[in-house]
Each structure stands twice: as structure tokens, then as C-alpha cells.
N, CA, C and O atoms as a printed pandas DataFrame, in Angstrom:
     atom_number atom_name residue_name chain_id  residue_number  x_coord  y_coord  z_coord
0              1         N          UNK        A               1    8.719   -5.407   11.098
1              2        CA          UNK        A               1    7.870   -4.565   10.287
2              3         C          UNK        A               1    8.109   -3.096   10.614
3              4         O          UNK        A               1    7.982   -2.227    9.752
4              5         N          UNK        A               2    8.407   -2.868   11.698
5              6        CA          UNK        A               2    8.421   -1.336   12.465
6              7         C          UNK        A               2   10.075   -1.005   11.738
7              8         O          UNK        A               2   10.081    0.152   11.317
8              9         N          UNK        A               3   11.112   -1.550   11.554
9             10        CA          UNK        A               3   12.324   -1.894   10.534
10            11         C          UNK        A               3   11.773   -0.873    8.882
11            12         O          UNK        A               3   12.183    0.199    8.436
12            13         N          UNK        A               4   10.909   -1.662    8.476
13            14        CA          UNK        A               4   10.550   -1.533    7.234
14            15         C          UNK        A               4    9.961   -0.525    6.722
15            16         O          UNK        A               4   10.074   -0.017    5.607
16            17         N          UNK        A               5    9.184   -0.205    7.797
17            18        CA          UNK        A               5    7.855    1.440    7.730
18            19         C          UNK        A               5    8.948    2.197    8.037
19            20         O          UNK        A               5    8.967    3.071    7.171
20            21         N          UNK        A               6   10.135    2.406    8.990
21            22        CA          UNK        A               6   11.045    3.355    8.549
22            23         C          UNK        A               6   11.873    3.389    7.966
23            24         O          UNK        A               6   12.656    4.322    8.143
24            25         N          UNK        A               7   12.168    2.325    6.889
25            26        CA          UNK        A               7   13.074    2.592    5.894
26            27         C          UNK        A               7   11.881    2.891    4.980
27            28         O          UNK        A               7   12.256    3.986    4.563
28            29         N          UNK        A               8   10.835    2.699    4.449
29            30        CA          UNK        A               8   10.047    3.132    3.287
30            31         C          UNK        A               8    9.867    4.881    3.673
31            32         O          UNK        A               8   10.022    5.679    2.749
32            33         N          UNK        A               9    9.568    5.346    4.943
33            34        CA          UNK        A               9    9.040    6.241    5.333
34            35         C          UNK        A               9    9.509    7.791    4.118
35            36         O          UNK        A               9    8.860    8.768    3.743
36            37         N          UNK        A              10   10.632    7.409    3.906
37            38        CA          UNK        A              10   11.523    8.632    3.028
38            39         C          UNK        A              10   10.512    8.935    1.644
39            40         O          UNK        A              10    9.871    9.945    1.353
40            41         N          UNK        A              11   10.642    7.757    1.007
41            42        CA          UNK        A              11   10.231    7.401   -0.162
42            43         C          UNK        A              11    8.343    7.533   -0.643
43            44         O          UNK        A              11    7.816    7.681   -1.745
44            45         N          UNK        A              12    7.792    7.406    0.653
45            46        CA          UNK        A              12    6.622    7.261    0.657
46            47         C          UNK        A              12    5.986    9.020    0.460
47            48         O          UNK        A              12    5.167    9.475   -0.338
48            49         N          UNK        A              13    6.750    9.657    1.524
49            50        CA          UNK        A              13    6.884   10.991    0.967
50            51         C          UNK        A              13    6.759   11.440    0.016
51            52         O          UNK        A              13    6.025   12.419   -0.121
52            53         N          UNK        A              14    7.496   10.838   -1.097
53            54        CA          UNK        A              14    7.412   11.605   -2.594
54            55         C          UNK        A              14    5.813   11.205   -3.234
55            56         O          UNK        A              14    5.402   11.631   -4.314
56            57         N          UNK        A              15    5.188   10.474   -2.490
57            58        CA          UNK        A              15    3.367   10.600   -2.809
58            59         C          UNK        A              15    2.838   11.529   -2.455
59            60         O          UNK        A              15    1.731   10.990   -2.436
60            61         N          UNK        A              16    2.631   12.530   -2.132
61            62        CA          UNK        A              16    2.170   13.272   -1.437
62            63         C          UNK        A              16    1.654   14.498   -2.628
63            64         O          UNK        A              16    0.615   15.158   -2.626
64            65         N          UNK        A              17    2.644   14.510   -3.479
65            66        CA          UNK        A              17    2.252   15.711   -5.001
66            67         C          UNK        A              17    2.261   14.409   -6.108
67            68         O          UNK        A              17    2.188   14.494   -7.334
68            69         N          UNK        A              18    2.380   13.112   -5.228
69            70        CA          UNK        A              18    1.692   12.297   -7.274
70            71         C          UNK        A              18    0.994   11.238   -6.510
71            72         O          UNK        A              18    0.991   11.362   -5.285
72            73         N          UNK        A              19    0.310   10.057   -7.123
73            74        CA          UNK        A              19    0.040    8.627   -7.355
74            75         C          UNK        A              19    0.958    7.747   -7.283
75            76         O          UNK        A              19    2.013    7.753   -7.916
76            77         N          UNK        A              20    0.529    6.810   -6.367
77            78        CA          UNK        A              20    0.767    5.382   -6.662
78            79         C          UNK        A              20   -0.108    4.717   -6.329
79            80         O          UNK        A              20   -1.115    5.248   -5.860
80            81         N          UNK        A              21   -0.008    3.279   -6.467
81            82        CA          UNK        A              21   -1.365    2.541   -6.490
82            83         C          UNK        A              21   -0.956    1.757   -4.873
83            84         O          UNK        A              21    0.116    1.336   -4.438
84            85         N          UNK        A              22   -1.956    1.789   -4.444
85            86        CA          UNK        A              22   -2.118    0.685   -3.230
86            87         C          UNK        A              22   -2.227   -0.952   -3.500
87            88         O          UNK        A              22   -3.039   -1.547   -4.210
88            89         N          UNK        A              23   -1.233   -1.434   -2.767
89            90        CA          UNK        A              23   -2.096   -2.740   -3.393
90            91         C          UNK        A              23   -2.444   -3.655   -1.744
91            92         O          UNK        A              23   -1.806   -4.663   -1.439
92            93         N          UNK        A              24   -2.865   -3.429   -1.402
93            94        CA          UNK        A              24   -3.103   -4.400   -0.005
94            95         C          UNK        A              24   -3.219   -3.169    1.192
95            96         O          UNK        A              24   -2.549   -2.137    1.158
96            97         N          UNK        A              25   -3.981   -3.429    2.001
97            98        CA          UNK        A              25   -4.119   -3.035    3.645
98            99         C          UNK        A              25   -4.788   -3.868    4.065
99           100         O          UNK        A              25   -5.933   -4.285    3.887
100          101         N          UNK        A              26   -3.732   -4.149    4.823
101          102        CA          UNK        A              26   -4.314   -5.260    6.536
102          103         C          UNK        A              26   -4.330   -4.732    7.786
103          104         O          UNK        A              26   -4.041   -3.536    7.827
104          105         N          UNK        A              27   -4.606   -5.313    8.922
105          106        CA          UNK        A              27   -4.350   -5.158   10.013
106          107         C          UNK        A              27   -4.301   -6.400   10.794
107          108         O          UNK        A              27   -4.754   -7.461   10.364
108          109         N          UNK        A              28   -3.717   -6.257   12.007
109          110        CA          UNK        A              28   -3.063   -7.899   13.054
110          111         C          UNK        A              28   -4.772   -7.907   13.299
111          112         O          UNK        A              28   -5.447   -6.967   13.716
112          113         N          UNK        A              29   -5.227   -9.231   12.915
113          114        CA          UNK        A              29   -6.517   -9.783   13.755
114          115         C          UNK        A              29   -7.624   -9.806   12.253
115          116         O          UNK        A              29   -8.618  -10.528   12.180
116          117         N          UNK        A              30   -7.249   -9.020   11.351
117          118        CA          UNK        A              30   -8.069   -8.637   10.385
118          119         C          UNK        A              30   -8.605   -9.979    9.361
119          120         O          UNK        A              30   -7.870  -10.368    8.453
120          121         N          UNK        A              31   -9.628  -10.466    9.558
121          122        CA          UNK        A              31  -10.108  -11.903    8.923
122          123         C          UNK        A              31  -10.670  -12.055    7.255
123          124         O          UNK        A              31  -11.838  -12.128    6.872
124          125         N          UNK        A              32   -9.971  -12.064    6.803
125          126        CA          UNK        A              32  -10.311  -11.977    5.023
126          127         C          UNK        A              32   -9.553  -12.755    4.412
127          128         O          UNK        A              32   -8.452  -13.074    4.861
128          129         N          UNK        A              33  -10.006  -13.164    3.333
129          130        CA          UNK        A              33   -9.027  -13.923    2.261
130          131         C          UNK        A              33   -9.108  -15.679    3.131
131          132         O          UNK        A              33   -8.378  -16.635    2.869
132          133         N          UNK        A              34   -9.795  -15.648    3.768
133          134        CA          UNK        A              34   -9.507  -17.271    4.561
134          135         C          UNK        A              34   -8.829  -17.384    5.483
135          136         O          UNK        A              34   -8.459  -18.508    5.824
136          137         N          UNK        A              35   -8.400  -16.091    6.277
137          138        CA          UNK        A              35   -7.672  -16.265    7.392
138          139         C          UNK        A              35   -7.686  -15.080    8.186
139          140         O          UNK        A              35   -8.162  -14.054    7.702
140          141         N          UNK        A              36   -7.219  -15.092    9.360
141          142        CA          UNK        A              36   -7.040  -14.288   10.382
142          143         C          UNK        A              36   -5.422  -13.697   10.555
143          144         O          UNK        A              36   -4.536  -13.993   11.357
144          145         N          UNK        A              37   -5.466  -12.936    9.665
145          146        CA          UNK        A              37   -4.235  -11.964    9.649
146          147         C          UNK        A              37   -3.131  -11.631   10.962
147          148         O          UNK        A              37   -3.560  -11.075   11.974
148          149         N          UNK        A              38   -2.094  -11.913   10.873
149          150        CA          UNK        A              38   -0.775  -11.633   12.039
150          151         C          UNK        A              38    0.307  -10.951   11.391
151          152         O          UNK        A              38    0.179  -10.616   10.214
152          153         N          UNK        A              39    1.370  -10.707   12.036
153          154        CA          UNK        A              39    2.422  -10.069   11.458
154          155         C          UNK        A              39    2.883  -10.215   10.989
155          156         O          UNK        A              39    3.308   -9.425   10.146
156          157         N          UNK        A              40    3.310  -11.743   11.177
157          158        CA          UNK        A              40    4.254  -12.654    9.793
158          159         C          UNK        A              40    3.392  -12.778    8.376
159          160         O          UNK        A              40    3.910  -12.797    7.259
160          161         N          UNK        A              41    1.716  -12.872    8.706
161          162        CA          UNK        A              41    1.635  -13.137    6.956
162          163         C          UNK        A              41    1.552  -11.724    6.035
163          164         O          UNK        A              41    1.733  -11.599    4.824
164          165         N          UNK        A              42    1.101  -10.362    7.387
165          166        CA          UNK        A              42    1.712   -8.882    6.749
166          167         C          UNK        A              42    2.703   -8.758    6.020
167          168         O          UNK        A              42    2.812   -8.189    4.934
168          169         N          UNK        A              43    3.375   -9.257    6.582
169          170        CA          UNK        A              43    5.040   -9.245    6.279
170          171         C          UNK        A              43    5.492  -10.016    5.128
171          172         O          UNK        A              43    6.340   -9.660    4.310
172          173         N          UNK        A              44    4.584  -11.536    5.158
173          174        CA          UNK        A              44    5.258  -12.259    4.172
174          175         C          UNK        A              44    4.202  -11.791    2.581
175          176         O          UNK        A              44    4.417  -12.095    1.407
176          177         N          UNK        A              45    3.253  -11.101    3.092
177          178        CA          UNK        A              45    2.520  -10.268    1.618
178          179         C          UNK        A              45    2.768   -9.192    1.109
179          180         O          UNK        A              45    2.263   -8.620    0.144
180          181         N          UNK        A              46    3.983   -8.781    2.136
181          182        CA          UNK        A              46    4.686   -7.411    1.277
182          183         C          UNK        A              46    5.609   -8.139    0.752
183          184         O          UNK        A              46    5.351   -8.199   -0.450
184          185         N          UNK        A              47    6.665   -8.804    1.013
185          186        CA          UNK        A              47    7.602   -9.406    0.988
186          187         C          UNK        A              47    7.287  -10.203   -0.485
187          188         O          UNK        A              47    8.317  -10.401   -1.131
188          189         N          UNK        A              48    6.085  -10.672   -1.095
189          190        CA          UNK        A              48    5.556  -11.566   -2.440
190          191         C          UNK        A              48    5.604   -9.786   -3.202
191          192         O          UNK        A              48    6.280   -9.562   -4.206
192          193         N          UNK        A              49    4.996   -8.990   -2.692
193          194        CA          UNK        A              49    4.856   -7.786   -3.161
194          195         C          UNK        A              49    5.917   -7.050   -4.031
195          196         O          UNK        A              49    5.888   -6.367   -5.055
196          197         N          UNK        A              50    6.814   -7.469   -3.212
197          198        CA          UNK        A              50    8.196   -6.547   -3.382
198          199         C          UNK        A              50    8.927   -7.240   -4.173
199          200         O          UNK        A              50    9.771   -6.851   -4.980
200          201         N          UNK        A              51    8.461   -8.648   -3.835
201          202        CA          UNK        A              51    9.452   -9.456   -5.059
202          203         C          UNK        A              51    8.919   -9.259   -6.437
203          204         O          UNK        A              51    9.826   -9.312   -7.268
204          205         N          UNK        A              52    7.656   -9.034   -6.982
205          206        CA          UNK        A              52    6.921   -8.654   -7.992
206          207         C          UNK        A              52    7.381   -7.342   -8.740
207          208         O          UNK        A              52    7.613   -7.016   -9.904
208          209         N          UNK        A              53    7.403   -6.538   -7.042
209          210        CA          UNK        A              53    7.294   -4.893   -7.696
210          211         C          UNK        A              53    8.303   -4.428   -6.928
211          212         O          UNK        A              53    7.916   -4.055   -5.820
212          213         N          UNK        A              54    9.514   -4.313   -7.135
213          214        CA          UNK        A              54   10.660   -4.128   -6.279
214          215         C          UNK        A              54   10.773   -2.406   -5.853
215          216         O          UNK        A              54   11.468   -2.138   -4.872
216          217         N          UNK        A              55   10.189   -1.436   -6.489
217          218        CA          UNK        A              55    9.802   -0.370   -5.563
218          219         C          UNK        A              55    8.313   -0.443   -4.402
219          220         O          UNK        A              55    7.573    0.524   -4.225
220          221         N          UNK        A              56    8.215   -1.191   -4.030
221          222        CA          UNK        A              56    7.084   -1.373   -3.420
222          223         C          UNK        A              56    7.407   -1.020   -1.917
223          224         O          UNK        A              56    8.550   -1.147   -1.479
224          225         N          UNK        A              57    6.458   -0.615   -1.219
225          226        CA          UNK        A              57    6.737    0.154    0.209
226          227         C          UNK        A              57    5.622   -0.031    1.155
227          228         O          UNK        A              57    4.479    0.008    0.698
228          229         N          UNK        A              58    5.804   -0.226    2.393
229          230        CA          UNK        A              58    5.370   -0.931    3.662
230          231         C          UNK        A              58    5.576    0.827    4.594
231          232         O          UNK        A              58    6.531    1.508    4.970
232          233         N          UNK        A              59    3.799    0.960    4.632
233          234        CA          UNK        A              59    3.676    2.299    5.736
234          235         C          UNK        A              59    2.734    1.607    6.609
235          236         O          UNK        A              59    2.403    0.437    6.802
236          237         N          UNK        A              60    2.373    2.941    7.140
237          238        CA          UNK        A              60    1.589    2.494    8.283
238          239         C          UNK        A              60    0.227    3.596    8.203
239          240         O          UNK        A              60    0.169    4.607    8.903
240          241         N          UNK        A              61   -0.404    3.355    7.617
241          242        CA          UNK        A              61   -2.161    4.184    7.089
242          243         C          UNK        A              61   -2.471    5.638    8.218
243          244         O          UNK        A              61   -3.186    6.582    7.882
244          245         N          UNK        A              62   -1.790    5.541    9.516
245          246        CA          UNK        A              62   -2.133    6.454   11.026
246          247         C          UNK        A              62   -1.305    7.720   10.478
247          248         O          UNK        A              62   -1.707    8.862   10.699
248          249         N          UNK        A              63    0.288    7.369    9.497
249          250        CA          UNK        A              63    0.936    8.090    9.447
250          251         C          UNK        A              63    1.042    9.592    8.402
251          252         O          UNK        A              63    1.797   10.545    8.208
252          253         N          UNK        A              64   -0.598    8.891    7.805
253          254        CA          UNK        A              64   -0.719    9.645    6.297
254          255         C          UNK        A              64   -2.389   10.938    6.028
255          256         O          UNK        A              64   -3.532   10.507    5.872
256          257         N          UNK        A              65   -2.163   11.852    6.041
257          258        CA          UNK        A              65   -3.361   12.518    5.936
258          259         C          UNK        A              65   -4.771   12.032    5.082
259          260         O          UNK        A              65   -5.867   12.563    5.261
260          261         N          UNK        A              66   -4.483   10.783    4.005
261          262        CA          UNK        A              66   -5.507   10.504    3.306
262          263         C          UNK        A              66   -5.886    9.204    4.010
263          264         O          UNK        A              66   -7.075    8.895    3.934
264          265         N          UNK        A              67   -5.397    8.717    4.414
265          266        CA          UNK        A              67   -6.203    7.907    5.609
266          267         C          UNK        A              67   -6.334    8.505    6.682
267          268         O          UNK        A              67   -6.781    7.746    7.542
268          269         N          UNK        A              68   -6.121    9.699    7.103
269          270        CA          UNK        A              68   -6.680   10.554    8.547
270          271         C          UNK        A              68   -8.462   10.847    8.225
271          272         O          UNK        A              68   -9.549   10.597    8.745
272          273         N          UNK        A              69   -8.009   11.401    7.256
273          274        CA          UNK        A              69   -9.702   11.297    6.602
274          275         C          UNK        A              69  -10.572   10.647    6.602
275          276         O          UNK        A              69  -11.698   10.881    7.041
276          277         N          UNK        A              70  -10.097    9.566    6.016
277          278        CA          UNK        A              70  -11.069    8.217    5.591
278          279         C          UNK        A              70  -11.325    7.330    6.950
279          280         O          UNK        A              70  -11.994    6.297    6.942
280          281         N          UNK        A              71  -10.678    7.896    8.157
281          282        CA          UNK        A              71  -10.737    7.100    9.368
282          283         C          UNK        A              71  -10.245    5.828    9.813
283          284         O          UNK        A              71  -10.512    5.228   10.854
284          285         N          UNK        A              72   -9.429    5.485    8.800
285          286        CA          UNK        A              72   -8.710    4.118    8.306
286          287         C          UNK        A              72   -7.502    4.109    8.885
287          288         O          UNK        A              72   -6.911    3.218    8.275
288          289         N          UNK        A              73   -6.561    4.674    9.911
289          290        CA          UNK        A              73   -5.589    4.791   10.492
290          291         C          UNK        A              73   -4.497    3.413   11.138
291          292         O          UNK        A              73   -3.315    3.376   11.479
292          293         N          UNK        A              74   -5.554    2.441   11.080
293          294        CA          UNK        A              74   -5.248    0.968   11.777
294          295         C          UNK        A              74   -4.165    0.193   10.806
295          296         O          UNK        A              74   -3.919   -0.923   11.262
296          297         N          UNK        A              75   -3.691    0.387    9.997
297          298        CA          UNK        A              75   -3.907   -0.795    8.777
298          299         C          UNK        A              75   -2.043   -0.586    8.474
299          300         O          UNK        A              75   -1.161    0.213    8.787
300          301         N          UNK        A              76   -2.163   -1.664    7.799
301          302        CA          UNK        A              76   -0.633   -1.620    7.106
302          303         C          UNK        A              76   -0.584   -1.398    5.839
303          304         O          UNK        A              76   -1.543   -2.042    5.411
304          305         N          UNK        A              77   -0.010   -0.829    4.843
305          306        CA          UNK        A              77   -0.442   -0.476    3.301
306          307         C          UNK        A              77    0.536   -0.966    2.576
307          308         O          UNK        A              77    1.664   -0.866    3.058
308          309         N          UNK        A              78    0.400   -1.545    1.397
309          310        CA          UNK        A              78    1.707   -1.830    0.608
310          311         C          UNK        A              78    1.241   -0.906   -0.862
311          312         O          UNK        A              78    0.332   -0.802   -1.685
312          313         N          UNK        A              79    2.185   -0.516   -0.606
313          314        CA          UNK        A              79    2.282    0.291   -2.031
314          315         C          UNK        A              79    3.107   -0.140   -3.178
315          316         O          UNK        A              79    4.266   -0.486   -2.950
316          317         N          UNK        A              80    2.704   -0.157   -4.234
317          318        CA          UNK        A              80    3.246   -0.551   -5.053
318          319         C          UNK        A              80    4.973    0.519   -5.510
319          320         O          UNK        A              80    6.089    0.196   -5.917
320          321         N          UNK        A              81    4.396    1.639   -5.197
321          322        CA          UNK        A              81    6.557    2.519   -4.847
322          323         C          UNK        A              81    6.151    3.215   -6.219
323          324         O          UNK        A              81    7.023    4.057   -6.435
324          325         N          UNK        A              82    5.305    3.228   -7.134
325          326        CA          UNK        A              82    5.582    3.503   -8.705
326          327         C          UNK        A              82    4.656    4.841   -8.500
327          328         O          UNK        A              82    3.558    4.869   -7.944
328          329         N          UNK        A              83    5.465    6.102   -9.166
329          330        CA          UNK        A              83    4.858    7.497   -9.483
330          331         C          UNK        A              83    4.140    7.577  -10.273
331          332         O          UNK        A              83    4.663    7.071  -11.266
332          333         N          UNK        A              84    2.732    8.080  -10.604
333          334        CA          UNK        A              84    1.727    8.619  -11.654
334          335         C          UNK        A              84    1.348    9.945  -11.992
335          336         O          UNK        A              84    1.242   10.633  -10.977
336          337         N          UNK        A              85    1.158   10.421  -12.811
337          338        CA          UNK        A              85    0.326   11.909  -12.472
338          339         C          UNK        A              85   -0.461   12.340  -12.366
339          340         O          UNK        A              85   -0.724   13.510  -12.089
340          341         N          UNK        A              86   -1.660   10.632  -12.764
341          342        CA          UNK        A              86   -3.194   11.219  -12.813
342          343         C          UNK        A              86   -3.492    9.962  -11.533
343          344         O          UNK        A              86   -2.568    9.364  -10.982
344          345         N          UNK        A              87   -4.374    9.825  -11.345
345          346        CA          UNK        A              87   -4.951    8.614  -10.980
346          347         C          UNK        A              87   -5.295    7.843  -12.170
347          348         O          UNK        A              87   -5.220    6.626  -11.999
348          349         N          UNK        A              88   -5.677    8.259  -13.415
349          350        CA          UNK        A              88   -6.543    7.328  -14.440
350          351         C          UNK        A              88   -4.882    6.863  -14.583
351          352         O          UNK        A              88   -4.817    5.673  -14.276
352          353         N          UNK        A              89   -3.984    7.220  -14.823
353          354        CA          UNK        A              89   -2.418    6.836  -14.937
354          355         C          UNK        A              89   -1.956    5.405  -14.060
355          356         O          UNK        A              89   -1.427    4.361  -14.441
356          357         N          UNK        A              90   -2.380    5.844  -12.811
357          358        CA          UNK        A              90   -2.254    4.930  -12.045
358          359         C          UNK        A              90   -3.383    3.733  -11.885
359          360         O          UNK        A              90   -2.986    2.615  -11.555
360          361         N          UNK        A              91   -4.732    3.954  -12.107
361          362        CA          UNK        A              91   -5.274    2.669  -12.511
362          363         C          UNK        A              91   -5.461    1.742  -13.354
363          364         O          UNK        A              91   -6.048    0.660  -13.381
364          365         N          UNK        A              92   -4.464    2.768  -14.472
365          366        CA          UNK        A              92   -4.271    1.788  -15.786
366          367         C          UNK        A              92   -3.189    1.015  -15.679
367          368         O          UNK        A              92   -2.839    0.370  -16.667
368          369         N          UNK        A              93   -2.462    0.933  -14.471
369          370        CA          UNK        A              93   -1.240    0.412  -14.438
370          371         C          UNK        A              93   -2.162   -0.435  -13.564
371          372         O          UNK        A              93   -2.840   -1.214  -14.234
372          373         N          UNK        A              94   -2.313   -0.477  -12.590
373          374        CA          UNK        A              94   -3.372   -1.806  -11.786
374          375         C          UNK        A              94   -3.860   -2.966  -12.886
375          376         O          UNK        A              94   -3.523   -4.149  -12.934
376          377         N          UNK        A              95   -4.743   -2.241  -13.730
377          378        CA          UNK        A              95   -5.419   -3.340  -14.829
378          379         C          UNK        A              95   -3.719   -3.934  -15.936
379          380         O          UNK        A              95   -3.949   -5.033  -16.440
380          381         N          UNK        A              96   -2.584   -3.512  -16.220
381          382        CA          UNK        A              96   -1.860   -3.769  -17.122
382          383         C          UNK        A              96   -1.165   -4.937  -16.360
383          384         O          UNK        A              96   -0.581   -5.857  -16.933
384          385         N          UNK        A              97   -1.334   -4.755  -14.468
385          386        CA          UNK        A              97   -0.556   -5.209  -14.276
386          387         C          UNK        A              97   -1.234   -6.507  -13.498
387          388         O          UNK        A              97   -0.624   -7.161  -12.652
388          389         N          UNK        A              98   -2.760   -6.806  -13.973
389          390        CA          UNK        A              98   -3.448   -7.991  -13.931
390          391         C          UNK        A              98   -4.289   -7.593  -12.484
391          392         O          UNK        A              98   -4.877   -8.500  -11.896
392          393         N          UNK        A              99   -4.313   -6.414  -12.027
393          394        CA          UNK        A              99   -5.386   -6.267  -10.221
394          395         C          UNK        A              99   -6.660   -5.563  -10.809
395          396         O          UNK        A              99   -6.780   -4.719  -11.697
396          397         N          UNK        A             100   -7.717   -6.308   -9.875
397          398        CA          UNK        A             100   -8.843   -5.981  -10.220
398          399         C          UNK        A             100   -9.085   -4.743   -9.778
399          400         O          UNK        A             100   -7.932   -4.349   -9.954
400          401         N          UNK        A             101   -9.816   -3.490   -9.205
401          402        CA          UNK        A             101  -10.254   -2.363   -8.325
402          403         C          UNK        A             101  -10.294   -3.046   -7.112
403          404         O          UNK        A             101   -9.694   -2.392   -6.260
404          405         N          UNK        A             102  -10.873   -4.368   -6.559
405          406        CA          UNK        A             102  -11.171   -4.646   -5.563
406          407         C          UNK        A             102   -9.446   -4.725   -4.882
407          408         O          UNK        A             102   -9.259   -4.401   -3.709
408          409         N          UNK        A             103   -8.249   -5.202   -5.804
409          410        CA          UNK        A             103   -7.104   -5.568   -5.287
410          411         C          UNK        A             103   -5.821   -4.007   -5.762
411          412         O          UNK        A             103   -4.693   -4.171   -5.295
412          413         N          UNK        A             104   -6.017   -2.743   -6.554
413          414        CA          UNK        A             104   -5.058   -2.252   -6.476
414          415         C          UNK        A             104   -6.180   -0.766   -6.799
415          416         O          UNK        A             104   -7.243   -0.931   -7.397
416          417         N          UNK        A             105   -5.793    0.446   -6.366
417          418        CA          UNK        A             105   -6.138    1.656   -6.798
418          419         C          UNK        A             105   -5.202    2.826   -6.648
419          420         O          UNK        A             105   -4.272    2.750   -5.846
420          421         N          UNK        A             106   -5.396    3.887   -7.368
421          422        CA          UNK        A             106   -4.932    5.117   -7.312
422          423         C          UNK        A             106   -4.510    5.841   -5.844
423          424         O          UNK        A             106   -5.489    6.200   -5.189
424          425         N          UNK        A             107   -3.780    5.987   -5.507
425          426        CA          UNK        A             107   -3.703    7.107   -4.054
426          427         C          UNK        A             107   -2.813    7.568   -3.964
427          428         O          UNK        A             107   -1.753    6.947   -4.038
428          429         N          UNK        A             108   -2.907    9.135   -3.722
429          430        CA          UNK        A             108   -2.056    9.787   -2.426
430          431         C          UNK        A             108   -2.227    9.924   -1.164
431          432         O          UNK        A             108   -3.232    9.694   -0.491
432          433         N          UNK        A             109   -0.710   10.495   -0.709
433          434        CA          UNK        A             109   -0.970   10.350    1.094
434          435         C          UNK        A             109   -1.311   11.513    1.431
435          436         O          UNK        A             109   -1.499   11.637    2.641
436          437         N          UNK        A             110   -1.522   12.776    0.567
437          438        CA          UNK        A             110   -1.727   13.754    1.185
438          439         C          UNK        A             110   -3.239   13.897    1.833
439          440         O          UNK        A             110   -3.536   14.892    2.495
């Protein structure tokens, strides 16, 4: 995974002046969905991710000023990789692309 957050790391960058949508943050130990979260099923839910949405990108939430904020620094993020210019841009692509609010939203990393 530590592989993956620095090959996305380049790319994730170009969020910073637009949108993309989030679609997942976990963390190792984190209990939701019916289970108790580890590295391999992190890994294997970006990995369903990416096969879906093949710009899709694997950071790390500590590394980004809009989770410095929100105090959320722990987590692993999958991003869906796709540029917007609004947020309403980017949550209309969440709903087109079948995620509820609870499963995809608008964000930058700045």
C-alpha cells in the first residue's frame, strides 16, 4: 500500500485547484460494513475501485490539508482520480455513477 500512495502521490496533487469525488476511507482496525478492516481488504477495495474507475487513487488523509482540518488524518482515501470544477459537478457524477452521499462526495485536498 505504502507502493501505491507513492505512485498516486503525483496525480493526487492536481486536486488541490479542482474536485474529485472520494469514494471510501478506512483505517487498519476500523469496524464497519461487517467487518474489522486490515490491509489486505484496504487494498483489495481500492483494487474493485480501480477496476471500476481506472483513474482512481490510493492517499493517505495525514498527507492532505483538507483532512488536517477535519482532524481525520488516520485513514486511507480512494479517490475516484476524475477532475470537476464545482463540487455540484462532482456530486452529480457520484449519483450518475449509482453512490449514495453516504458512499461518494465532492473534495479537495487543499
Amino acid at each position: 500500500m505504502s507502493w501505491q500512495r507513492e505512485h498516486d502521490r503525483a496525480a493526487a496533487g492536481g486536486f488541490y485547484t479542482t474536485y474529485t469525488t472520494q469514494l471510501s476511507s478506512k483505517k487498519y482496525g476500523m469496524q464497519v460494513e461487517g467487518k474489522t478492516w486490515d490491509y489486505g481488504d484496504i487494498y483489495a477495495q481500492f483494487l474493485e475501485k480501480r477496476a471500476r474507475h481506472p483513474k482512481a487513487l490510493l492517499v493517505w488523509s495525514g498527507d492532505y490539508p483538507t483532512y488536517q482540518k477535519n482532524g481525520t488524518t488516520d485513514y486511507y482515501v480512494i479517490l475516484s482520480g476524475e477532475g470537476f470544477g464545482s463540487a455540484a459537478d462532482a456530486n452529480a457524477w457520484c449519483s450518475a455513477n449509482g453512490y449514495t452521499t453516504d458512499d461518494c462526495l465532492a473534495i479537495d485536498l487543499q
